[in-house]
C-alpha angles and dihedrals in degrees: 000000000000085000087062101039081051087053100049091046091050093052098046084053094052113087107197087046098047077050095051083047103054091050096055088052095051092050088046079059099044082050107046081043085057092047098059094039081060095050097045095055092046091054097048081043081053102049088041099053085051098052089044091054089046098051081047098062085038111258107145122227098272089054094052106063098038086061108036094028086236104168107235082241099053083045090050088047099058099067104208108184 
């Protein structure tokens, strides 16, 4: 355990490593950000291609989201034309 409390001072002490460090964690967050962007717009790609095939086989809005649980707002969204 000392080992690793030694270690830990030596690198916080360490500019060039607490540097090193602080990039890897920024680029841990721009990741995990992109992550959730891409999930996002996969999930609202997702609701819109399902409304569009519904409409298609001629299920109206109402019906749509009692059946499927699509929010009015995520219908709206969607903006199926």
């Amino acid at each position: 355990m000392t080992e690793v409390v030694n270690c830990v001072k030596k690198s916080n002490s360490d500019k060039e490593m607490r540097a090193r460090m602080e990039d890897r964690e920024n680029s841990l967050i721009a990741l995990s950000l992109m992550r959730g962007s891409a999930y996002e717009k996969g999930k609202k790609e997702g609701i819109k291609e399902i409304i569009k095939n519904m409409l298609l086989k001629g299920k109206n809005k109402k019906e749509i989201m009692d059946l499927t649980g699509i929010s009015e707002k995520d219908f709206d969204e969607a903006n199926i034309n």
